[in-house]
Backbone bond lengths (Angstrom), bond angles and torsions (degrees), N, CA, C in turn:
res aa  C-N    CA-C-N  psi(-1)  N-CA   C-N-CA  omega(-1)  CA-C   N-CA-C  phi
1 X - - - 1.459 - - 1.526 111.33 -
2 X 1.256 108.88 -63.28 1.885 101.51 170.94 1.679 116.90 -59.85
3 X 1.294 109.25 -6.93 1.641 95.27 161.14 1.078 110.45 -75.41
4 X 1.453 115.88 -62.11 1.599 117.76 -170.09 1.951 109.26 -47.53
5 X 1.234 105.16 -32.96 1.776 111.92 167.29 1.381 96.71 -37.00
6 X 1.176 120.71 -64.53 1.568 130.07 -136.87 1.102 93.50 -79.24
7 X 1.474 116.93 -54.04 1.361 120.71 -164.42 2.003 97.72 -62.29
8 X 0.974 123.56 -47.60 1.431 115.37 -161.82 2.171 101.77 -82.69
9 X 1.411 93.50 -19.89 2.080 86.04 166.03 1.303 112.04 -80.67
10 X 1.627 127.44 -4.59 1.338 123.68 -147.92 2.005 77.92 -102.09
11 X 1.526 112.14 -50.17 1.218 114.47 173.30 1.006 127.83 -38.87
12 X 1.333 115.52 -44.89 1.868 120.10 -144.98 1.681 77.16 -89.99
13 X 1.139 129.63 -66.54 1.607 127.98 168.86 1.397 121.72 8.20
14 X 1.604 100.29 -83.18 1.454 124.06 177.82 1.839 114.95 -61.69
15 X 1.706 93.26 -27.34 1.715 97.17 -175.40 1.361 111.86 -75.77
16 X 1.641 99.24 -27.52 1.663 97.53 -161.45 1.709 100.83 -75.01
17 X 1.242 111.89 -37.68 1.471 120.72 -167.47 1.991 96.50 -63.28
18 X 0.942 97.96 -36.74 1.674 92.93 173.06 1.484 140.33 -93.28
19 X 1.630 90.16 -2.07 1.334 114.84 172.40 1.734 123.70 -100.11
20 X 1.939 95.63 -8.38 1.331 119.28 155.97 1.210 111.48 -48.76
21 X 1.418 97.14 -79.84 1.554 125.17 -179.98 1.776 114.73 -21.81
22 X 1.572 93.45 -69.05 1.425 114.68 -169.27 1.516 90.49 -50.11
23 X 1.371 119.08 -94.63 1.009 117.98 -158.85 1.840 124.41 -39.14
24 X 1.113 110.78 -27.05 1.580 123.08 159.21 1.548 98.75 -44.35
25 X 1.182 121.97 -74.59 1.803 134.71 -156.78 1.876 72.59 -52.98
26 X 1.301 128.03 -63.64 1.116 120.98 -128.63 1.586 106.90 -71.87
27 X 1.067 114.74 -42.51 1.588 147.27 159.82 2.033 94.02 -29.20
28 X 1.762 113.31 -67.64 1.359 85.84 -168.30 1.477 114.43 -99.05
29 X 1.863 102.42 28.58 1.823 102.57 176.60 1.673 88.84 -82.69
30 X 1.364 102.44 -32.46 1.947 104.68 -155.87 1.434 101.21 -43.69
31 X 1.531 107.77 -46.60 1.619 115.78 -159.02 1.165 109.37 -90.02
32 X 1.564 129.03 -42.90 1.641 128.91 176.41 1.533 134.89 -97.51
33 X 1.680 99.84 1.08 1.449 115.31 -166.04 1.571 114.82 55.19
34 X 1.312 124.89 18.41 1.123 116.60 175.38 1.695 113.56 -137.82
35 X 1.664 116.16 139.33 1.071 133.12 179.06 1.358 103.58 -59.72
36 X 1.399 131.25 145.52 0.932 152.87 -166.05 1.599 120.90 -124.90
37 X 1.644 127.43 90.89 1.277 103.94 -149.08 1.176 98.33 -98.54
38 X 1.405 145.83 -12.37 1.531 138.66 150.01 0.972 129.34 -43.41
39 X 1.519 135.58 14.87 1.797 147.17 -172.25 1.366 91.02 -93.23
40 X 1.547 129.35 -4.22 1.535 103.61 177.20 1.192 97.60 -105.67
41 X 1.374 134.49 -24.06 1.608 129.15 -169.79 1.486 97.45 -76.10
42 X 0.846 121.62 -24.18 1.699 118.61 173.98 1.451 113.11 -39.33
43 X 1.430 89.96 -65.19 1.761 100.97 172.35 1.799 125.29 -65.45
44 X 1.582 110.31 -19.73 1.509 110.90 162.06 1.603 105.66 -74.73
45 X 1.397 119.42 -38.62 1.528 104.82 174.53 1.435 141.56 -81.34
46 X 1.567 95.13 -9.40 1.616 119.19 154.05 1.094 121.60 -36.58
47 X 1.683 95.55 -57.71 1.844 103.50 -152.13 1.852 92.67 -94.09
48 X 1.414 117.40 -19.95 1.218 118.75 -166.66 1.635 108.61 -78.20
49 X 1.537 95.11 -26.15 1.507 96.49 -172.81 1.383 112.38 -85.07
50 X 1.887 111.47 -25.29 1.459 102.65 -175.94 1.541 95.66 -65.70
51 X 1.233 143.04 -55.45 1.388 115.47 162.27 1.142 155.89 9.59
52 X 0.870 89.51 -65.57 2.090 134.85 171.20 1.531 98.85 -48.40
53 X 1.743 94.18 -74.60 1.638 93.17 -175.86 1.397 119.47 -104.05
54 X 1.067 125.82 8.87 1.521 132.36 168.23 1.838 113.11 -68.71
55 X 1.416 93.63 -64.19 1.200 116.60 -152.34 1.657 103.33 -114.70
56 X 1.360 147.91 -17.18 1.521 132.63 -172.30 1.709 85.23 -114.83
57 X 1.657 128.01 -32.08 1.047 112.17 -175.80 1.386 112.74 -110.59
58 X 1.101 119.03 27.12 1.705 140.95 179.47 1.907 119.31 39.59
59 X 1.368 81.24 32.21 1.816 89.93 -171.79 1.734 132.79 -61.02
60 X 1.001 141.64 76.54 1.378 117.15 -156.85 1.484 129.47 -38.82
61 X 1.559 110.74 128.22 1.479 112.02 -173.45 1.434 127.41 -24.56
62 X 1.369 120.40 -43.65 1.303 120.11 179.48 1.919 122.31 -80.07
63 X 1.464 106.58 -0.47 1.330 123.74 135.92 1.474 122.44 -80.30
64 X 1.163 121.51 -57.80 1.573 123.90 -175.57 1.540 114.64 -38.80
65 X 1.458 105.55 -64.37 1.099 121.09 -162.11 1.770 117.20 -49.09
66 X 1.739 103.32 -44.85 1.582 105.89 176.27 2.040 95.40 -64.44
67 X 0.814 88.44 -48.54 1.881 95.50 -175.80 1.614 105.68 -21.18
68 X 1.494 89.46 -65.13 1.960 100.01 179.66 1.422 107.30 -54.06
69 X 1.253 123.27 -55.85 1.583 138.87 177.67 1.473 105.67 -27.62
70 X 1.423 87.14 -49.34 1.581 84.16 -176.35 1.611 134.12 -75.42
71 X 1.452 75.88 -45.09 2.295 86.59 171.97 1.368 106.37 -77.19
72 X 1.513 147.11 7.37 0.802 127.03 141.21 1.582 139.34 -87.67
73 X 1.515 110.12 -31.65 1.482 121.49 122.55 1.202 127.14 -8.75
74 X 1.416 129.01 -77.59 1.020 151.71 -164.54 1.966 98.64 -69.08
75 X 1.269 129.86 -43.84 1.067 149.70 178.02 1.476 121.87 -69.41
76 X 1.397 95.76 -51.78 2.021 117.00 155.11 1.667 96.83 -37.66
77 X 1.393 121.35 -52.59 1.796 101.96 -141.67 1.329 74.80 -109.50
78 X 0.918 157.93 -4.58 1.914 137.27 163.64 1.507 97.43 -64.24
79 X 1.820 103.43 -57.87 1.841 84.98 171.89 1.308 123.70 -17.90
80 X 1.062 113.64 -91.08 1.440 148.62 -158.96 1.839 108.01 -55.89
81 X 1.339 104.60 -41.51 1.547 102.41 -179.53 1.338 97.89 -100.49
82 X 1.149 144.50 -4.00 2.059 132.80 172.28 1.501 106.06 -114.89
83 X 1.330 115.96 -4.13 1.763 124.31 -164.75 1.968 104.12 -122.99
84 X 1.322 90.02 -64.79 1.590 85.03 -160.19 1.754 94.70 -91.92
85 X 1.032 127.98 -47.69 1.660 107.49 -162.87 1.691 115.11 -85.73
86 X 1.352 104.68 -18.24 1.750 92.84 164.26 1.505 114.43 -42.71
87 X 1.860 96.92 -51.71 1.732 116.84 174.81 1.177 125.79 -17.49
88 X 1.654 94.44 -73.10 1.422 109.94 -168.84 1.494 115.04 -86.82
89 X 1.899 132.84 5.38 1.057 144.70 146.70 1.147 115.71 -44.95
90 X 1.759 115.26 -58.84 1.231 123.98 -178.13 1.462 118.61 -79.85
91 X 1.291 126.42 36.81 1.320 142.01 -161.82 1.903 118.94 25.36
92 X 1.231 112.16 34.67 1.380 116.13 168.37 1.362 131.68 -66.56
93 X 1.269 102.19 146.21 1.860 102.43 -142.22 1.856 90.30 -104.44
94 X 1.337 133.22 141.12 1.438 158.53 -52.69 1.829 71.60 -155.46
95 X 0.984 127.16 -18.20 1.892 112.04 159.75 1.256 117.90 -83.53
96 X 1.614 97.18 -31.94 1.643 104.65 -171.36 1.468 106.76 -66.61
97 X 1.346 117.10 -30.43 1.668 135.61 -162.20 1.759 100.72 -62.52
98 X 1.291 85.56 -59.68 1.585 113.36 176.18 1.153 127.20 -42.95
99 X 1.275 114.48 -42.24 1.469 141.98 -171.76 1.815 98.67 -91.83
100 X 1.174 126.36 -12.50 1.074 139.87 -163.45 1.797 99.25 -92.56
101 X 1.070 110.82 -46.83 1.197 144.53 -168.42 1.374 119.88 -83.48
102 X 1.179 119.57 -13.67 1.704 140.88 177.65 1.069 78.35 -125.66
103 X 1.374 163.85 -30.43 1.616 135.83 161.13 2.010 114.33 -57.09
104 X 1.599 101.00 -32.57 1.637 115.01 -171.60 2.032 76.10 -69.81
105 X 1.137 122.30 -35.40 1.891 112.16 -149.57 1.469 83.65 -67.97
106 X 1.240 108.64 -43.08 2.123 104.88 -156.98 1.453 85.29 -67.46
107 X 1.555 122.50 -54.82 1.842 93.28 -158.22 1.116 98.89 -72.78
108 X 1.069 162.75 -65.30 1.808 137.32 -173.11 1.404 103.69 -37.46
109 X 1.255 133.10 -51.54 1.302 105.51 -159.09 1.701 103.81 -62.65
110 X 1.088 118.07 -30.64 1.790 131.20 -159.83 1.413 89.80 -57.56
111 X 1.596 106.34 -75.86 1.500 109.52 -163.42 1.713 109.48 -79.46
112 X 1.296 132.79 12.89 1.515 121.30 136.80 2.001 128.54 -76.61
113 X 2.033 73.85 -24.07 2.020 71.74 154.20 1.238 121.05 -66.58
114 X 1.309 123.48 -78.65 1.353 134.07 -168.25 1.898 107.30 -51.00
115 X 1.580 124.12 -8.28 1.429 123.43 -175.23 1.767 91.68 -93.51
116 X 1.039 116.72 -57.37 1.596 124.94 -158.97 1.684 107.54 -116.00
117 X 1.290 130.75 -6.95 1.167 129.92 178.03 1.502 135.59 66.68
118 X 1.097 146.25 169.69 1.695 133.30 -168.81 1.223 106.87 -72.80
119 X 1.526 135.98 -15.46 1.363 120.62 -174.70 1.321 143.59 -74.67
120 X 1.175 151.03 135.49 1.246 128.05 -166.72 1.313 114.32 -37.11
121 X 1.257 134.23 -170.32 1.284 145.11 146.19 1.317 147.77 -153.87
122 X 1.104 139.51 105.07 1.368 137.08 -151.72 1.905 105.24 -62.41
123 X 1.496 102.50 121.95 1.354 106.32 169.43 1.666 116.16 -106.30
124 X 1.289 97.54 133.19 2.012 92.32 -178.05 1.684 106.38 -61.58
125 X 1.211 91.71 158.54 0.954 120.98 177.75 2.314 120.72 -74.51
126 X 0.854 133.32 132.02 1.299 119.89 169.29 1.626 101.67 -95.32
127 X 1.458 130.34 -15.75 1.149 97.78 -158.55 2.021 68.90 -145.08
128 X 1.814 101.93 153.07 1.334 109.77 162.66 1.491 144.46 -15.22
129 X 1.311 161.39 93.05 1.451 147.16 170.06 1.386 123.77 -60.57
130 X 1.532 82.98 -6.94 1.785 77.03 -171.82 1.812 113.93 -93.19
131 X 1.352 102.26 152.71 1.394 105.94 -153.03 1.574 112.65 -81.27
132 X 1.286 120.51 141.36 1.373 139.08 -154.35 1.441 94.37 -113.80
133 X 1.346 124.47 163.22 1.779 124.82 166.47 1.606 91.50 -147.10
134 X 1.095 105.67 124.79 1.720 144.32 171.03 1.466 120.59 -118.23
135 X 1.470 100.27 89.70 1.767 116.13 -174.14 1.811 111.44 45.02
136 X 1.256 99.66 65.40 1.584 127.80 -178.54 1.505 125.11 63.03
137 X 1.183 118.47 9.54 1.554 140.94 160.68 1.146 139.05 -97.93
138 X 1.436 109.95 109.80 1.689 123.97 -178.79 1.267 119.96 -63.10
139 X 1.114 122.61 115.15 1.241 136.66 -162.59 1.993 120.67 -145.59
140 X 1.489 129.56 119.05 1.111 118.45 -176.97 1.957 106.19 -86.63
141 X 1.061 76.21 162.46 1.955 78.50 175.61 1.468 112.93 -85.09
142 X 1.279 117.88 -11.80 1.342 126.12 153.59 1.360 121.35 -49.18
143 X 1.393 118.18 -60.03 1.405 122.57 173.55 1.579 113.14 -73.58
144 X 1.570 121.64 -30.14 1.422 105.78 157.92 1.285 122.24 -39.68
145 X 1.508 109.61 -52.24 1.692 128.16 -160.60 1.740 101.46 -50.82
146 X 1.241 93.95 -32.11 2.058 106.44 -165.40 2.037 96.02 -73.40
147 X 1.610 119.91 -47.19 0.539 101.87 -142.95 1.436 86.65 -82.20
148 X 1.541 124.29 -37.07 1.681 119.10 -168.90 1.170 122.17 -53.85
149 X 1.815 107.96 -40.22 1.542 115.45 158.36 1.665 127.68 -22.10
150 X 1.568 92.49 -56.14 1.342 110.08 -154.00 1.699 94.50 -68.23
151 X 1.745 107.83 -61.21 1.848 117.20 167.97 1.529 111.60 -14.44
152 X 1.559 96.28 -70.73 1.694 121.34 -162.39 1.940 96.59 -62.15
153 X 1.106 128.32 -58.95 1.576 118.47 174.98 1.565 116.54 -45.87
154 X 1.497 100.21 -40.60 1.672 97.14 -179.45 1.351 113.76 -68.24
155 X 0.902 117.72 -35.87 1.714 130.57 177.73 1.374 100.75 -52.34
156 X 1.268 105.93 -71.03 1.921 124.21 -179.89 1.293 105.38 -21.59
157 X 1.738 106.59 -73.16 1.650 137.10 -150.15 2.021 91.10 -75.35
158 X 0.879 125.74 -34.91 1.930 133.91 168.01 1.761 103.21 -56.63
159 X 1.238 94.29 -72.76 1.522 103.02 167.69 1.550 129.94 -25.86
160 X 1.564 105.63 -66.14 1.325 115.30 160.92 1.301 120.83 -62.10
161 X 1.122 135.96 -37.13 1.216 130.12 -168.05 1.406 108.14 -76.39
162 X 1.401 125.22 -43.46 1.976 118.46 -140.51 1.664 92.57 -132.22
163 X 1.837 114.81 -5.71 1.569 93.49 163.20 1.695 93.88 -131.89
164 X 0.910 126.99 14.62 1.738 113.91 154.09 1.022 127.53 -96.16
165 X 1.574 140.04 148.68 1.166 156.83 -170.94 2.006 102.91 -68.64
166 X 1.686 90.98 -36.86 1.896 89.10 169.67 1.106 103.69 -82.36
167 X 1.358 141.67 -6.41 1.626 110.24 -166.00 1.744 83.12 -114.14
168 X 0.907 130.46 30.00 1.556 137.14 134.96 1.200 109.47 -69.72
169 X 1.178 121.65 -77.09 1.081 132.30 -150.75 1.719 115.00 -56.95
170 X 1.752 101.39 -39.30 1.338 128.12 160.85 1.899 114.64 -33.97
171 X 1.762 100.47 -60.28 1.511 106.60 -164.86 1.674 104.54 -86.92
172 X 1.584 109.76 2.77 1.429 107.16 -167.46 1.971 97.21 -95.69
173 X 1.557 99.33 -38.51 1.749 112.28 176.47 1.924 92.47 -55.32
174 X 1.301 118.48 -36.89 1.370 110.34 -148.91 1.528 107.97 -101.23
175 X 1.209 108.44 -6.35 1.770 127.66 138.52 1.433 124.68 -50.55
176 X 1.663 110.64 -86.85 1.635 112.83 170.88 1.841 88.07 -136.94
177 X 1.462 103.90 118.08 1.203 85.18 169.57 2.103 116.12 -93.75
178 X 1.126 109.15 16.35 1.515 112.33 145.86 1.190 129.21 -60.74
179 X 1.317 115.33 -68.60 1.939 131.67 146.55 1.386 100.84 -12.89
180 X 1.252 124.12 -66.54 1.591 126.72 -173.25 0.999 129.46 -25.12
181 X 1.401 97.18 -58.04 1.123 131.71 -126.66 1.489 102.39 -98.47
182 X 1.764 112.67 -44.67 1.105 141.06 150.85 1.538 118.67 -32.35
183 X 1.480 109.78 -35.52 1.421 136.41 -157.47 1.649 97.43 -94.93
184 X 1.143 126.60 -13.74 1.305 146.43 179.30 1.658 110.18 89.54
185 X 1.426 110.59 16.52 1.329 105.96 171.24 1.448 120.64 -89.82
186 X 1.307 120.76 138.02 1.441 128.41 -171.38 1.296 100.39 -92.16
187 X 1.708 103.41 111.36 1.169 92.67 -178.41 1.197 122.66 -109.65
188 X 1.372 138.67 17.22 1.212 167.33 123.74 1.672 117.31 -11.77
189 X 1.560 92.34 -41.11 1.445 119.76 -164.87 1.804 92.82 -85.61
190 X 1.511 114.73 -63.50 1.078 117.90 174.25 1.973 126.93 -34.06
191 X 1.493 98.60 -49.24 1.225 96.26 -167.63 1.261 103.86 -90.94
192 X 1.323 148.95 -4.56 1.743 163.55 146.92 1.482 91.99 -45.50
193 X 1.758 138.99 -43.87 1.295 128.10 -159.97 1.548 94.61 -88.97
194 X 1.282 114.32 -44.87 1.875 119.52 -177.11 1.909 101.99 -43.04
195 X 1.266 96.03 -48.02 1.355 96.66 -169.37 1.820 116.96 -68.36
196 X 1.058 114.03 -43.04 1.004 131.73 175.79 1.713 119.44 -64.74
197 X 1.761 108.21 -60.63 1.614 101.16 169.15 1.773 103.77 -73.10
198 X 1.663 129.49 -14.23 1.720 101.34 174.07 1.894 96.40 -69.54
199 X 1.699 130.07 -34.23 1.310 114.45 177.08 1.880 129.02 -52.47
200 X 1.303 69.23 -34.91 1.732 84.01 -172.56 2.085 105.61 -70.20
201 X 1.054 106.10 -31.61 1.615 121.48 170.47 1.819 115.40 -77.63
202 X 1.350 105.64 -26.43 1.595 117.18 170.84 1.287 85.15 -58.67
203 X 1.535 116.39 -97.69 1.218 140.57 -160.86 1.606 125.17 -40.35
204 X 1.027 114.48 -15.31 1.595 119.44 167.60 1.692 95.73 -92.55
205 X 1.240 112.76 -59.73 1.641 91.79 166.54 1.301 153.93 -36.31
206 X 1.720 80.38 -26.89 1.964 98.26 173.76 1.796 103.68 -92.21
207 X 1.109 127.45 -10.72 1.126 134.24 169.99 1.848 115.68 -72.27
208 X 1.252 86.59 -51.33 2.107 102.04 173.79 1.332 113.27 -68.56
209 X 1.084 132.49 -46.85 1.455 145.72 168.01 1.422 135.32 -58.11
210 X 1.761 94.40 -55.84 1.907 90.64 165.90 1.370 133.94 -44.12
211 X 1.480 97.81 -49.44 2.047 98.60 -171.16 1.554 83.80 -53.61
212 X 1.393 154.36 -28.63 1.743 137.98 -167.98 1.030 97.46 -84.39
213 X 1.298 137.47 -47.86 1.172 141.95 -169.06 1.502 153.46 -84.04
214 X 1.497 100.01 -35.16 1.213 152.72 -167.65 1.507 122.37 54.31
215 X 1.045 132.88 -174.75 1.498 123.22 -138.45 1.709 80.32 -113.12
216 X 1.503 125.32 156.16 1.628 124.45 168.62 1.425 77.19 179.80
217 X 2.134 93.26 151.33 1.301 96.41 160.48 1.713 141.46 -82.16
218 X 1.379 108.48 21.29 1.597 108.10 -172.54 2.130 89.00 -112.63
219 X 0.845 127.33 3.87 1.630 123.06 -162.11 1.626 101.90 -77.56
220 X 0.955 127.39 -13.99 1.437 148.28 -168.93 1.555 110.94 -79.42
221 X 1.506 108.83 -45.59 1.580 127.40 176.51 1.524 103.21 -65.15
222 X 1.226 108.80 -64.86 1.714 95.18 -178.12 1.905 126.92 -73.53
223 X 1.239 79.77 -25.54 2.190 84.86 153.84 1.481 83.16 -54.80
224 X 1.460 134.72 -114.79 1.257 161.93 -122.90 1.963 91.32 -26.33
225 X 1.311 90.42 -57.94 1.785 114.66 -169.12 1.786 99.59 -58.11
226 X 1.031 117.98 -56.74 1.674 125.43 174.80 1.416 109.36 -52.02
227 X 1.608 124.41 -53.39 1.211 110.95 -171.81 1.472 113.12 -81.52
228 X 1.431 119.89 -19.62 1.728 130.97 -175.78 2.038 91.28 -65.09
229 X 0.868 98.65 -31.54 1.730 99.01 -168.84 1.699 105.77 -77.64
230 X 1.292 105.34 -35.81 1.763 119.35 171.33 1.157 99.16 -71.29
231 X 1.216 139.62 -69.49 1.117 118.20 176.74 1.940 131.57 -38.55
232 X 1.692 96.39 -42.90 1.580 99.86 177.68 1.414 121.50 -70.65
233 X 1.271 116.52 -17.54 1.202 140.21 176.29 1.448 120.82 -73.76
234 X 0.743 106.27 -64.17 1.478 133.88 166.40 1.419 118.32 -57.40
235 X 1.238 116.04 -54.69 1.851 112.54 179.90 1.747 91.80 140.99
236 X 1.441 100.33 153.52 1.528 100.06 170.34 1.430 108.20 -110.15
237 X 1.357 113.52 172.82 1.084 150.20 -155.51 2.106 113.88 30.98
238 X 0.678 99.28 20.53 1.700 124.47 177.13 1.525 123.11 -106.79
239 X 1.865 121.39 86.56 1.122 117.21 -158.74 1.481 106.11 -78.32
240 X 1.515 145.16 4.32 1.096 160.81 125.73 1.055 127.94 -34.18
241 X 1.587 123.20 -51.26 1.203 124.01 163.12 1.643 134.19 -78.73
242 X 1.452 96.33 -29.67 1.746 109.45 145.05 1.459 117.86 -30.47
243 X 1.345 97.45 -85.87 1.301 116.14 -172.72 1.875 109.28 -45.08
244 X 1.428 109.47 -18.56 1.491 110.83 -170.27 1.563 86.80 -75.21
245 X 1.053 108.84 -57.52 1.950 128.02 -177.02 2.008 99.25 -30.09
246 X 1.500 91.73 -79.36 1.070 92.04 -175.32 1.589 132.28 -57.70
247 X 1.355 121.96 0.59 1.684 128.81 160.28 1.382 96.20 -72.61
248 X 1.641 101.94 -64.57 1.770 105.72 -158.25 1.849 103.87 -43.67
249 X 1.696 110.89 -35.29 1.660 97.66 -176.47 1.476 113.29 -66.29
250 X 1.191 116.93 -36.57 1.357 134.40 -175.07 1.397 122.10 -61.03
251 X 1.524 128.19 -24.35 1.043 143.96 -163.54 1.821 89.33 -122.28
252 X 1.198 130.25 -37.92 1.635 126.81 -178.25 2.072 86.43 -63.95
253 X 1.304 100.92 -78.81 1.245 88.92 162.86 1.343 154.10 5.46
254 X 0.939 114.01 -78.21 1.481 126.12 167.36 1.425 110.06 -70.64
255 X 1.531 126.90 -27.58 1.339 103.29 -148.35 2.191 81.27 -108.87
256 X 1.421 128.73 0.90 1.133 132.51 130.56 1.200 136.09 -43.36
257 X 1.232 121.98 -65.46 1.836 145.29 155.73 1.948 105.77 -26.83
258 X 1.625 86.30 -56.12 1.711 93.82 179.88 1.855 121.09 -64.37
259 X 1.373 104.84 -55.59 1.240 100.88 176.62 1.628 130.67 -113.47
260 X 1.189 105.38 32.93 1.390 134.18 168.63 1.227 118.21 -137.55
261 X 2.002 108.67 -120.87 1.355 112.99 -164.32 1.888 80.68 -161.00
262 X 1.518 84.27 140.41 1.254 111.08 -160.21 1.704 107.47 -64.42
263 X 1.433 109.29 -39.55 1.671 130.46 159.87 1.186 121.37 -50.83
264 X 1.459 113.20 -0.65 1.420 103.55 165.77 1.366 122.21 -137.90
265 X 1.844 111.71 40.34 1.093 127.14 172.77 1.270 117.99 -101.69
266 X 1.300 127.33 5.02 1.548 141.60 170.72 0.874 94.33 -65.91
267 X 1.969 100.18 -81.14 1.302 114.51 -152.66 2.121 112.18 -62.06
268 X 0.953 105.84 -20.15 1.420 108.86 176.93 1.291 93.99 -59.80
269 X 1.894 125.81 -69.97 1.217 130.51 -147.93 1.767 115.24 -64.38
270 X 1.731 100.79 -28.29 1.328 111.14 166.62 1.645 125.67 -51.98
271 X 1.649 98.94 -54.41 1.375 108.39 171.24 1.894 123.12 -61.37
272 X 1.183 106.04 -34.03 1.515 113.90 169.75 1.813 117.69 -46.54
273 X 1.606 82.21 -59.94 1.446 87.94 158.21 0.959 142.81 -9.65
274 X 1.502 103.63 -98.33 1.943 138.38 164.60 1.344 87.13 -36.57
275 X 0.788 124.54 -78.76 1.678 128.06 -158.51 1.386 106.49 -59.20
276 X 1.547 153.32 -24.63 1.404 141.29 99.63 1.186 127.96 -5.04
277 X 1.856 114.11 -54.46 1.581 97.69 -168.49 1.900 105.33 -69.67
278 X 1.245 99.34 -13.46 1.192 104.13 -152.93 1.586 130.73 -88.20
279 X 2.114 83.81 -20.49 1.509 94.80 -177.69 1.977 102.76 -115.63
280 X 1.733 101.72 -6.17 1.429 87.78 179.44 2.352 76.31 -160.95
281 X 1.151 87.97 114.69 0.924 89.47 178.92 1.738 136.17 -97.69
282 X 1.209 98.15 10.29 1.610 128.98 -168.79 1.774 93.46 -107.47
283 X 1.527 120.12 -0.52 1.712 110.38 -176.08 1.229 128.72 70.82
284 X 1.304 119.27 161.25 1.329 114.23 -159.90 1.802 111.00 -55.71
285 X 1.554 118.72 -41.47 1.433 119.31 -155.23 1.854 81.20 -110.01
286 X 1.103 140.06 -40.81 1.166 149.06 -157.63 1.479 107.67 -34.41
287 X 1.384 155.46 -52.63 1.444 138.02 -170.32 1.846 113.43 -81.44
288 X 1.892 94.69 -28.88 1.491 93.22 157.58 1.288 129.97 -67.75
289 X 1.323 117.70 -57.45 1.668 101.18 165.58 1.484 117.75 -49.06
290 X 1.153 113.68 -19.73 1.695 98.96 175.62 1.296 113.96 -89.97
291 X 1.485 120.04 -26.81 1.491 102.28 156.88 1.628 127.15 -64.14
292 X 1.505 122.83 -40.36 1.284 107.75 153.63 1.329 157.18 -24.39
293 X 1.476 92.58 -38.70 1.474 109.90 -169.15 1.637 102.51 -93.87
């Protein structure tokens, strides 16, 4: 019984951090119909920046942390206003956007090289490493921190969506945002906030994650790849059903790692996939959230 503990905290861990992700991508497919491939550098500049201001500019965490909030914020809406809406001004069609957007991934990754360099890097910690036991399970409060995060956003992102008057307005842009628009909603405005709160959700992730991980500039690429799969898994444009995606990898994961070999939880999770796109291609939660909505 306390294995299976371990094995399913070791999951939710790895799931939540990718179910961050996902649901981020998913958050700014809802509003622009388009994948977003800079949602993983968010989280390399998270963890790179608590750095930044933790530790080179000696800030106390509960300064630092809004600090990062912000330059990734701040980083979210340059996307979106120098990357994606010139784009879609010039009527560019939804690969080109994309492709636009994995051009925004290379220059962050470039100039977090040349800021912090190829080496790993140790990111502080906000919350303890040292190990805790909760009804016979080892557990750090670090990896709690990842998973309550992850709870407490879903709650948030539910909240906003299905009892506010904006998170109408949100699922109505992410319908037709012409219709919207028509409707007197700016939807311009809408998809500038998707981009910005999925940055602001990168970047606390890269904050929760580094002290496990440690901070480097390529860590961002395989987020990107983990949460694109939560999302496919899961259902598109549905940051709920993402986030469902991204447990199920997290928990396939681990419970691979456990009674096998850790090298062959890709290729499993890849094949699961295909074999998803193939037998229900809308994802596991995907035609229900679309009947919902």
């Amino acid at each position: 019984m306390q294995t299976f503990g371990i094995l399913i905290l070791s999951g939710l861990t790895n799931g939540s951090v990718y179910a961050l992700v996902g649901l981020s991508l998913a958050m700014t497919y809802g509003a622009s119909r388009v994948i977003n491939f800079a949602q993983g550098e968010f989280v390399m500049l998270g963890a790179l920046s608590t750095v930044l201001f933790v530790t080179t500019f000696s800030l106390p965490m509960v300064v630092g942390i809004p600090m990062v909030l912000i330059v990734c914020a701040t980083v979210g809406f340059l996307v979106e206003r120098l990357a994606y809406r010139p784009l879609v001004r010039r009527g560019s069609q939804p690969l080109t956007i994309m492709i636009g957007t994995l051009a925004c991934a290379s220059i962050m990754t470039g100039t977090a090289l040349l800021i912090w360099g190829p080496n790993q890097l140790f990111v502080p910690n906000a919350f303890s490493l040292e190990g805790v036991t909760i009804a016979g399970i080892t557990s750090t409060p670090q990896q709690l921190a990842i998973i309550a995060t992850f709870a407490f956003l879903m709650a948030l992102i539910w909240f906003m969506l299905y009892r506010t008057t904006f998170g109408l307005t949100i699922r109505a842009v992410g319908i037709d945002p012409a219709v919207a628009t028509l409707m007197g909603i700016r939807a311009e405005t809408i998809i500038a906030f998707s981009f910005v709160f999925s940055a602001i959700v990168g970047g606390l992730t890269g904050g929760l994650v580094g002290p496990l991980l440690g901070g480097h500039v390529s860590m961002g690429i395989m987020l990107t790849i983990k949460g694109f799969m939560a999302v496919i898994l899961g259902g598109m444009g549905s940051p709920f059903a993402a986030a469902a995606g991204g447990i199920a990898i997290g928990l396939l994961e681990a419970t691979v790692a456990f009674y096998g070999n850790s090298f062959y939880a890709e290729p499993i999770i890849f094949g699961l996939i295909l074999m998803m796109l193939i037998i229900r291609p809308t994802g596991l939660l995907g035609e229900w959230e679309a009947n919902r909505k």
